[in-house]
PDB file of the backbone (N, CA, C, O) and the ligand in Angstrom, with CONECT records:
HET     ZN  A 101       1
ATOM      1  N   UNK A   1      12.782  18.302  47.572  1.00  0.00           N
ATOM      2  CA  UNK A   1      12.677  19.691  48.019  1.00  0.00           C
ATOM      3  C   UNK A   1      11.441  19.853  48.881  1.00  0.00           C
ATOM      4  O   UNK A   1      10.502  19.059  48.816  1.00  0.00           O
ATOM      5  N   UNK A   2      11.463  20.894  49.685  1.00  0.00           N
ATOM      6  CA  UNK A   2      10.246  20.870  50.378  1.00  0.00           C
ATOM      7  C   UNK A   2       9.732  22.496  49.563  1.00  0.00           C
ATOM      8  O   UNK A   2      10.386  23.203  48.796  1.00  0.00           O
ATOM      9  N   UNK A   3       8.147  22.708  50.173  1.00  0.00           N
ATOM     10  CA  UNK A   3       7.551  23.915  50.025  1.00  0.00           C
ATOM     11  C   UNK A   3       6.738  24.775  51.254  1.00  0.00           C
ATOM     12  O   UNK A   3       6.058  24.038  51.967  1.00  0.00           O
ATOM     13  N   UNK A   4       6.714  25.845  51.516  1.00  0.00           N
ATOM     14  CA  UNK A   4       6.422  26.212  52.553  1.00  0.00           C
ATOM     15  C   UNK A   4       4.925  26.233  52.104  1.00  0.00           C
ATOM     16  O   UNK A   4       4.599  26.367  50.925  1.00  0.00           O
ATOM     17  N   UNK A   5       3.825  26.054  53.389  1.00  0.00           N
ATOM     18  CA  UNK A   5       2.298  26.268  52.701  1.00  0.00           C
ATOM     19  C   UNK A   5       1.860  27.125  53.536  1.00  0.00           C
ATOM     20  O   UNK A   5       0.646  27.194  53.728  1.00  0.00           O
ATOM     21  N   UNK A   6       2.939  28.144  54.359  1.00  0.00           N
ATOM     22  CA  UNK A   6       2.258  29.528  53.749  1.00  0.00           C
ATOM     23  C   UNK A   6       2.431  30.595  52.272  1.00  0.00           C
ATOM     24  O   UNK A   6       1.690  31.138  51.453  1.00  0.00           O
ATOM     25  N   UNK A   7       3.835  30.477  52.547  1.00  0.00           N
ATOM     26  CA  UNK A   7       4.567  31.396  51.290  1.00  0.00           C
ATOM     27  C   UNK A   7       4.470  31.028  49.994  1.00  0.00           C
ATOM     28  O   UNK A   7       4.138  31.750  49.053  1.00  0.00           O
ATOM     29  N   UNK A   8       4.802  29.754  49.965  1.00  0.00           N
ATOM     30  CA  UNK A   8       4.520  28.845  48.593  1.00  0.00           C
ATOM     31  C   UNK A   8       6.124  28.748  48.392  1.00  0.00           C
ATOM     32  O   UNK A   8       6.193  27.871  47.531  1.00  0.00           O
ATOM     33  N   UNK A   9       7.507  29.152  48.694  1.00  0.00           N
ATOM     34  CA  UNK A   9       8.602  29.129  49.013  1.00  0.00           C
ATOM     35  C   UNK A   9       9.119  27.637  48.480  1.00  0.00           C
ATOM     36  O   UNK A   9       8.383  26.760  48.932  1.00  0.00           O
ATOM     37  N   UNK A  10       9.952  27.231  47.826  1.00  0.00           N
ATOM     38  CA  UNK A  10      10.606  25.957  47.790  1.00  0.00           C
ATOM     39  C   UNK A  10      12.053  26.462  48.477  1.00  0.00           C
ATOM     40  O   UNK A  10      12.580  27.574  48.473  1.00  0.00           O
ATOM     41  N   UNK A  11      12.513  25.080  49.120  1.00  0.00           N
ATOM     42  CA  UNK A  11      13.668  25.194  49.533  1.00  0.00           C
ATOM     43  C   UNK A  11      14.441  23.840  49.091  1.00  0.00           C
ATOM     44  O   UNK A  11      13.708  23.089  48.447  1.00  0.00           O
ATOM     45  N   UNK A  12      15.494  23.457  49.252  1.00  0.00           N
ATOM     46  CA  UNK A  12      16.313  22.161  49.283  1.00  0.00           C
ATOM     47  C   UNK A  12      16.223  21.773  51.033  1.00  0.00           C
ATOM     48  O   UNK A  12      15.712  22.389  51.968  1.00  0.00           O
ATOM     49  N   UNK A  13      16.752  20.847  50.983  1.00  0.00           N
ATOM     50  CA  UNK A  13      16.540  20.597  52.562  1.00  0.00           C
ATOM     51  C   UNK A  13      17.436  20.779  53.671  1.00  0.00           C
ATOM     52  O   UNK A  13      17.379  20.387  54.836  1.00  0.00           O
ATOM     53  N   UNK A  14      18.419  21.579  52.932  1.00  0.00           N
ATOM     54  CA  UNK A  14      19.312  21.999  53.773  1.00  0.00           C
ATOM     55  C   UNK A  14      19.425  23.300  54.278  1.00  0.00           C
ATOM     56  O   UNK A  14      20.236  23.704  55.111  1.00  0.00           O
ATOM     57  N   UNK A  15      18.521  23.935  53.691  1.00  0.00           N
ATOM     58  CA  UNK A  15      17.954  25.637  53.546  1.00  0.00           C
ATOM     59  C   UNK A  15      17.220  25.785  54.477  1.00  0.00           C
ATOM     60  O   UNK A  15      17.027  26.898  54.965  1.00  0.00           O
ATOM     61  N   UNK A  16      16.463  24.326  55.073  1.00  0.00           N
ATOM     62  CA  UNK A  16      15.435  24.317  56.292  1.00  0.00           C
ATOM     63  C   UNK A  16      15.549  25.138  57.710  1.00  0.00           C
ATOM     64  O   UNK A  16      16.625  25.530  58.161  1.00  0.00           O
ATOM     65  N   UNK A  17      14.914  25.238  58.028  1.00  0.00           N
ATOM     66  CA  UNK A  17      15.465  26.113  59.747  1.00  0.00           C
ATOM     67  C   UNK A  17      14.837  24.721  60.291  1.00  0.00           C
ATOM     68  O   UNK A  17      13.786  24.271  59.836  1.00  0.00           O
ATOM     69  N   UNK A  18      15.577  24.091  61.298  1.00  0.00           N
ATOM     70  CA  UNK A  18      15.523  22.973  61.415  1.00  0.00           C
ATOM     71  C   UNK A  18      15.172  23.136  63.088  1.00  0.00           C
ATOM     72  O   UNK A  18      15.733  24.174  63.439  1.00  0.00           O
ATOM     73  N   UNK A  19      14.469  22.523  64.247  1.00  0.00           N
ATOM     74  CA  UNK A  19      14.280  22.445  65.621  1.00  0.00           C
ATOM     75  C   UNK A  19      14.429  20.974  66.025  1.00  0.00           C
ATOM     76  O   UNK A  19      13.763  20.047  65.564  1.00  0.00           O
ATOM     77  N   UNK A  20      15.323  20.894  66.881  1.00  0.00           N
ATOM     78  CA  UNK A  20      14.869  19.730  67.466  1.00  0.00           C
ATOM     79  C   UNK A  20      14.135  19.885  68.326  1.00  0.00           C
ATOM     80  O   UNK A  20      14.308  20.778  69.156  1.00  0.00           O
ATOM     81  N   UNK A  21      12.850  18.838  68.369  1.00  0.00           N
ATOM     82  CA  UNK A  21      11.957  18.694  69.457  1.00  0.00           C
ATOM     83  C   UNK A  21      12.266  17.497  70.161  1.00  0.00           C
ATOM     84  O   UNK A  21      12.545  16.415  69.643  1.00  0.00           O
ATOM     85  N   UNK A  22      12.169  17.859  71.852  1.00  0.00           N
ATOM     86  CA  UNK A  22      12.243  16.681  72.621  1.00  0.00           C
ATOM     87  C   UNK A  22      10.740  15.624  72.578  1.00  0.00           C
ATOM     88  O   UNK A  22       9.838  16.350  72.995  1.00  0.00           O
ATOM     89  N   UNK A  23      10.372  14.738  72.364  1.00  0.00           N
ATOM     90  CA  UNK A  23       9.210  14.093  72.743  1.00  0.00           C
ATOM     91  C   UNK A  23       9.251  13.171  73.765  1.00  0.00           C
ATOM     92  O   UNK A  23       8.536  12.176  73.645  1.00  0.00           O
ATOM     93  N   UNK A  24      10.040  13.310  74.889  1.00  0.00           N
ATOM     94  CA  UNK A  24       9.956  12.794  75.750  1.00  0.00           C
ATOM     95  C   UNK A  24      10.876  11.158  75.651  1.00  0.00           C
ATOM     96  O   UNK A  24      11.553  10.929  74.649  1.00  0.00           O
ATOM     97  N   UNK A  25      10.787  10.144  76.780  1.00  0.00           N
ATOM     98  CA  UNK A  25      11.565   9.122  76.906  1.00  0.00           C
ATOM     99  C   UNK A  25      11.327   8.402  75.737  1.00  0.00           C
ATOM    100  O   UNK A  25      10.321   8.757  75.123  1.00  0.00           O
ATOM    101  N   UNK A  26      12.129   7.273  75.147  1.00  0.00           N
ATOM    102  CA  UNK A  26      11.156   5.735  74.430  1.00  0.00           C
ATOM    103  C   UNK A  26      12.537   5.000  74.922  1.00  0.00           C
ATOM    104  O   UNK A  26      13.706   5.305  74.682  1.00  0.00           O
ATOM    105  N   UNK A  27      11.877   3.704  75.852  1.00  0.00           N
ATOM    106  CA  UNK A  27      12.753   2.604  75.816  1.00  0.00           C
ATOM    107  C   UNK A  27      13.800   3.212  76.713  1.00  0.00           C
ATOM    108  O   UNK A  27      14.739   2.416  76.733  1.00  0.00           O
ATOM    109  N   UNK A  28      14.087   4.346  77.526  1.00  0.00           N
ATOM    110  CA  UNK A  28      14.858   4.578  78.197  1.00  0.00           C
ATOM    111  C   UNK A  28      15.986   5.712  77.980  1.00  0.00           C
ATOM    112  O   UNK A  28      16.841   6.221  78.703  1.00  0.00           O
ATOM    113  N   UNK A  29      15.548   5.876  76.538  1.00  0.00           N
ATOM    114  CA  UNK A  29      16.530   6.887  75.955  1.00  0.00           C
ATOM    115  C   UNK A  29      15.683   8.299  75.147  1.00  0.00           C
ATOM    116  O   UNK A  29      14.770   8.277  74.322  1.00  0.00           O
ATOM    117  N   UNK A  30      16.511   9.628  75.859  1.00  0.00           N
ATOM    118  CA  UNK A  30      15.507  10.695  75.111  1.00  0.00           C
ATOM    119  C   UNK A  30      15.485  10.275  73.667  1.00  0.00           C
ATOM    120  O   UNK A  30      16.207   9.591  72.942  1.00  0.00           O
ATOM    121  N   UNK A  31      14.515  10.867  73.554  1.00  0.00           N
ATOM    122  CA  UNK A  31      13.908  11.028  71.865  1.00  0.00           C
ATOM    123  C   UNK A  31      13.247  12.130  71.550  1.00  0.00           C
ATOM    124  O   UNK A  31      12.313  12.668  72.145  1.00  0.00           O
ATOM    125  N   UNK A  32      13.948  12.514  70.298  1.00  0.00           N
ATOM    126  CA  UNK A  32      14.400  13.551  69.898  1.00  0.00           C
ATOM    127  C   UNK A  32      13.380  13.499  67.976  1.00  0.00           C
ATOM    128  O   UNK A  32      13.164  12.541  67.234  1.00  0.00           O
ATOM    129  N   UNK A  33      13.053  14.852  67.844  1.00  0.00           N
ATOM    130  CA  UNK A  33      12.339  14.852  66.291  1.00  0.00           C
ATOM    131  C   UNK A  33      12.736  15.871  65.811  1.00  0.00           C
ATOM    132  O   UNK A  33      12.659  16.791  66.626  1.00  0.00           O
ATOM    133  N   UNK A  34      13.151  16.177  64.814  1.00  0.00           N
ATOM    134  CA  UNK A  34      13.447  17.364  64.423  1.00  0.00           C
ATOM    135  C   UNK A  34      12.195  17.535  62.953  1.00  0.00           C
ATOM    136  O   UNK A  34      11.859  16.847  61.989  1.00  0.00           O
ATOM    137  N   UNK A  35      11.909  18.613  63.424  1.00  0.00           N
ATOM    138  CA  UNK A  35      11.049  19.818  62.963  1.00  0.00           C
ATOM    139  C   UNK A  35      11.683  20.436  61.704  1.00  0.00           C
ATOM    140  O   UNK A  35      12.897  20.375  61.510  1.00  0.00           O
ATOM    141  N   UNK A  36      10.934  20.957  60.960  1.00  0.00           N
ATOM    142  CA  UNK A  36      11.730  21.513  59.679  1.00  0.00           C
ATOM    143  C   UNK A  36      10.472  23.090  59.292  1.00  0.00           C
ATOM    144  O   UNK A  36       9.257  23.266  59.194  1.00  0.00           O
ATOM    145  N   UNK A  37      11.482  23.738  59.210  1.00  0.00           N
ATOM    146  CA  UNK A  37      10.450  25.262  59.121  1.00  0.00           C
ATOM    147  C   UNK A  37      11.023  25.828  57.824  1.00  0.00           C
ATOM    148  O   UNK A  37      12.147  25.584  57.384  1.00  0.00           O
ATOM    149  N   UNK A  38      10.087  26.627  57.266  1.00  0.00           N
ATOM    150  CA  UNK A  38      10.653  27.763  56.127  1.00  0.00           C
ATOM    151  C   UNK A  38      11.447  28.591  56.852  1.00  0.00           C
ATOM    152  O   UNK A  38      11.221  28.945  58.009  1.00  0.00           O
ATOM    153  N   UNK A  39      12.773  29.035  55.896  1.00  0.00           N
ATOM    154  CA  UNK A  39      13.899  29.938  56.561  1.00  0.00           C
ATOM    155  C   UNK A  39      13.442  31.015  56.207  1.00  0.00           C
ATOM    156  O   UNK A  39      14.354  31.825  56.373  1.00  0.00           O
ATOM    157  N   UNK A  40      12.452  31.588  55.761  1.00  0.00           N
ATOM    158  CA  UNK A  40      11.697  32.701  55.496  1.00  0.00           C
ATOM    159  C   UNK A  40      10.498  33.623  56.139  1.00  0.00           C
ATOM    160  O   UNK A  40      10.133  34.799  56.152  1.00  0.00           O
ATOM    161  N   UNK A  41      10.157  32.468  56.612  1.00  0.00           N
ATOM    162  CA  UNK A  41       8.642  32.935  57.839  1.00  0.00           C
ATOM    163  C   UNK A  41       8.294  31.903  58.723  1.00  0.00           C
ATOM    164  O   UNK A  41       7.278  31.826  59.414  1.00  0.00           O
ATOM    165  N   UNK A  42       9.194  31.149  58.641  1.00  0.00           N
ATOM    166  CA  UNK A  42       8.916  29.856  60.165  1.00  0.00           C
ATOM    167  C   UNK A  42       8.305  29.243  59.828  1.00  0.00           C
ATOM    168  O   UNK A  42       8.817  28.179  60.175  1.00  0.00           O
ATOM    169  N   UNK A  43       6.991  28.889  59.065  1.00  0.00           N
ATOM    170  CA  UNK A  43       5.892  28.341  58.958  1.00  0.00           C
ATOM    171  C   UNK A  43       6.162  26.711  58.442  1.00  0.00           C
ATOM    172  O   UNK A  43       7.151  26.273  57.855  1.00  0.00           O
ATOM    173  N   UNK A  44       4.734  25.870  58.941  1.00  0.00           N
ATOM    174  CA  UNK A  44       5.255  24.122  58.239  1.00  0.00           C
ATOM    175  C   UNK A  44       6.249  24.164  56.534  1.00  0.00           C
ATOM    176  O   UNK A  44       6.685  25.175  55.983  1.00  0.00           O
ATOM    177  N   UNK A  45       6.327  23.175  56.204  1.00  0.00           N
ATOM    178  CA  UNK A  45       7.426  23.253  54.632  1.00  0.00           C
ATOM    179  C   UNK A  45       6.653  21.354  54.753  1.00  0.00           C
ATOM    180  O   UNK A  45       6.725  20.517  55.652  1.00  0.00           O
ATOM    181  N   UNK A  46       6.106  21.338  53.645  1.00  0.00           N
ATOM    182  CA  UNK A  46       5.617  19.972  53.262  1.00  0.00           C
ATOM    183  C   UNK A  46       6.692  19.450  52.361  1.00  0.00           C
ATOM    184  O   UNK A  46       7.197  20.294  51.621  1.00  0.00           O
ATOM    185  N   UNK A  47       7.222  18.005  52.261  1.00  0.00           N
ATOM    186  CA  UNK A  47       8.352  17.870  51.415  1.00  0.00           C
ATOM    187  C   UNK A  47       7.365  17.325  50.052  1.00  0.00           C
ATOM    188  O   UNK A  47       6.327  16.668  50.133  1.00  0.00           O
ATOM    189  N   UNK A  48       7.997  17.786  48.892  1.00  0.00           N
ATOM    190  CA  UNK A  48       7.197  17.402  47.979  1.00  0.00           C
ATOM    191  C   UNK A  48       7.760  16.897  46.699  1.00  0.00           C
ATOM    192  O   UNK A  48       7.145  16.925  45.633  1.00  0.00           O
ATOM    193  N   UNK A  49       9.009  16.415  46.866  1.00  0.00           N
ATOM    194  CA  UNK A  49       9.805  15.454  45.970  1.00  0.00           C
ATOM    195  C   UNK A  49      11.341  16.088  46.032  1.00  0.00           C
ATOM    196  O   UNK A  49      11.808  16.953  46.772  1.00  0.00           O
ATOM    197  N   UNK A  50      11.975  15.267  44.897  1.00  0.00           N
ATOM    198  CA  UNK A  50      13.710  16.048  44.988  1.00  0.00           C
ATOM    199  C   UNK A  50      13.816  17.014  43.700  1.00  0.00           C
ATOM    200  O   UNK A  50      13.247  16.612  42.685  1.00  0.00           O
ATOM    201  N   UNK A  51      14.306  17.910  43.661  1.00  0.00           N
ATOM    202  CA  UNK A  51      15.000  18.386  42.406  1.00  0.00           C
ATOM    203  C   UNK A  51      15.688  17.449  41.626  1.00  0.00           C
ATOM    204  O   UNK A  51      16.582  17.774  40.844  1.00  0.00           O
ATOM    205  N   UNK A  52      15.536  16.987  41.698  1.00  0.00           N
ATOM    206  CA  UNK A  52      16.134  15.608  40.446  1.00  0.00           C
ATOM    207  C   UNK A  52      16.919  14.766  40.901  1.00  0.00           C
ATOM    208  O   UNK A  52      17.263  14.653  42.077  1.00  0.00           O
ATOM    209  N   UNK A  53      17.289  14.047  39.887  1.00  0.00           N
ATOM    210  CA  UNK A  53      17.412  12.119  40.135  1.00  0.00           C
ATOM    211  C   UNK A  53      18.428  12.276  41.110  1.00  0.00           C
ATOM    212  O   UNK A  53      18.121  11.808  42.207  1.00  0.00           O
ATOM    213  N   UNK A  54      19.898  12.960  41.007  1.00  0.00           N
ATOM    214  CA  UNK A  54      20.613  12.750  42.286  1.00  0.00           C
ATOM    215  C   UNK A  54      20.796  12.330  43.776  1.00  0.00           C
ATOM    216  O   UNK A  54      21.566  11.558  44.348  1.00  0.00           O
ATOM    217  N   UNK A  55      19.047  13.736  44.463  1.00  0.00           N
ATOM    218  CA  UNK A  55      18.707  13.750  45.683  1.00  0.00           C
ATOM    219  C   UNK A  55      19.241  13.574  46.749  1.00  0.00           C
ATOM    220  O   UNK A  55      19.837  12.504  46.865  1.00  0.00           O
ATOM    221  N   UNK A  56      19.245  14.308  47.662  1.00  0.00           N
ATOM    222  CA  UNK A  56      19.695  14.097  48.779  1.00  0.00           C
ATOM    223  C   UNK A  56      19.398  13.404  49.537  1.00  0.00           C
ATOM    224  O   UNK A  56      18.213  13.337  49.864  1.00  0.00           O
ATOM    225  N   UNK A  57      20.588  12.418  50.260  1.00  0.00           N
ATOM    226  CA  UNK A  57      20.052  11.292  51.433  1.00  0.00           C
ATOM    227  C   UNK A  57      20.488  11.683  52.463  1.00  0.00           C
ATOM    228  O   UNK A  57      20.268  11.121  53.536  1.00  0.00           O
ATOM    229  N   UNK A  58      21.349  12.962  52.290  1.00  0.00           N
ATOM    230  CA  UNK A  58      21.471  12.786  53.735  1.00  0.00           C
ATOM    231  C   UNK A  58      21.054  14.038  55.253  1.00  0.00           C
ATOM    232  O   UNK A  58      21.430  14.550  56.307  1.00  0.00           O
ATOM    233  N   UNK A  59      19.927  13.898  54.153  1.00  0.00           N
ATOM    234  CA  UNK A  59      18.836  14.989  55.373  1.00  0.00           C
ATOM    235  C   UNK A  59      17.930  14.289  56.590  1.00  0.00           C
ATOM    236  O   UNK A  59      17.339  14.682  57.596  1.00  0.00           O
ATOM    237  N   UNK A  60      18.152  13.114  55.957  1.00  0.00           N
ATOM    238  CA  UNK A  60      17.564  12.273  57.216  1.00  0.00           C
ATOM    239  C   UNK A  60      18.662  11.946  57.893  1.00  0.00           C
ATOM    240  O   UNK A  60      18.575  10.871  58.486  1.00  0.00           O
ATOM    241  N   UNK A  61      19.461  12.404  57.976  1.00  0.00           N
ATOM    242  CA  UNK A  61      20.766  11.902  59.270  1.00  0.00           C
ATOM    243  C   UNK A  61      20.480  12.964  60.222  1.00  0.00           C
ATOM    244  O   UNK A  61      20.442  12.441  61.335  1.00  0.00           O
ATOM    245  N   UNK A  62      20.281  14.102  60.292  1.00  0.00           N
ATOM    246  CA  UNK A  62      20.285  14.585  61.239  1.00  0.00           C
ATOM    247  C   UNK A  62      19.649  13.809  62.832  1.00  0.00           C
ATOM    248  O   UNK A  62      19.691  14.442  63.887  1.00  0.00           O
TER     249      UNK A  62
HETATM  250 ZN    ZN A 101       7.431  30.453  54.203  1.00  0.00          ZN2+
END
């Protein structure tokens, strides 16, 4: 789950307001980062473990 460190907010990671950012070329091909915001006030969201053993893997696919 992540937490927002303004609000103090937990979310799951699919709750994220998510941006992709361009960072420019690598190797010839854009490259791309995606950003993860509180869906509550925009602000950073630090990830700070899973809600339990299950967890989600597939938030890094985006
Ligand atoms: Zn927040």
């Amino acid at each position: 789950m992540y937490r927002c460190l303004r609000c103090g907010g937990t979310y799951d990671s699919n709750e994220l307001t998510r941006t992709l950012q361009y960072r420019g070329e690598y190797q010839g091909t854009a490259a791309y980062e995606t950003e993860r915001s509180c869906p509550a006030c925009g602000y950073d969201v630090e990830y700070c473990g899973e809600w339990s053993d299950d967890g989600y893997d597939y938030d890094e696919l985006l």
